[in-house]
N, C-alpha and C positions, 0 to 999 in steps of 0.2 A: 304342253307338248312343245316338241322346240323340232326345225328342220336340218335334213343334211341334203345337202346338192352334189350331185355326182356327175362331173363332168363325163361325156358322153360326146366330146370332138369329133370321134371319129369312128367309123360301123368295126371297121377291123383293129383289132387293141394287138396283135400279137404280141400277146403278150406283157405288153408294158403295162402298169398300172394307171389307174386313173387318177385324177384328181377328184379330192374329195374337199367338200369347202363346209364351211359353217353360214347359215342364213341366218338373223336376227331377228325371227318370226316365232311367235309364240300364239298356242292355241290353250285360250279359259273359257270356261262357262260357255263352248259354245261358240265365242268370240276370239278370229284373228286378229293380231296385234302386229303390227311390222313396225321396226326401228328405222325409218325413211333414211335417216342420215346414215345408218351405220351399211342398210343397205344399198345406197346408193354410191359410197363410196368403194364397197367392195367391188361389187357390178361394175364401176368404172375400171377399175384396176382389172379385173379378172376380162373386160371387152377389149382392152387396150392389149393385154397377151394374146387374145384368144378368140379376135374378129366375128370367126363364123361358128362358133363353139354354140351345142345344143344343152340344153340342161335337163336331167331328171330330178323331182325332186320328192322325196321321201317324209313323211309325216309322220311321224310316231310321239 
């Protein structure tokens, strides 16, 4: 299984679309797996745009 993050900034979107990211999480046997570095590097970049930015984040 692998994750998608959907940024969720802000309650009213009129309209505009949102940002959709890719997370470097993967779900086997049962067991999550995170890519630290790859996660963290994105996180950094994506907090430095996007301060106060909420995340949802989808599992399939």
């Amino acid at each position: 299984m692998q994750t998608i993050i959907l940024d969720t900034e802000t309650h009213t979107l009129n309209g505009l679309p949102i940002e959709i990211a890719y997370a470097p999480i993967e779900i086997e046997s049962g067991k999550l797996s995170l890519d630290k570095k790859k996660f963290l590097i994105s996180y950094t970049k994506s907090v430095n745009r996007y301060p106060l930015q909420q995340w949802l984040f989808i599992i399939f």
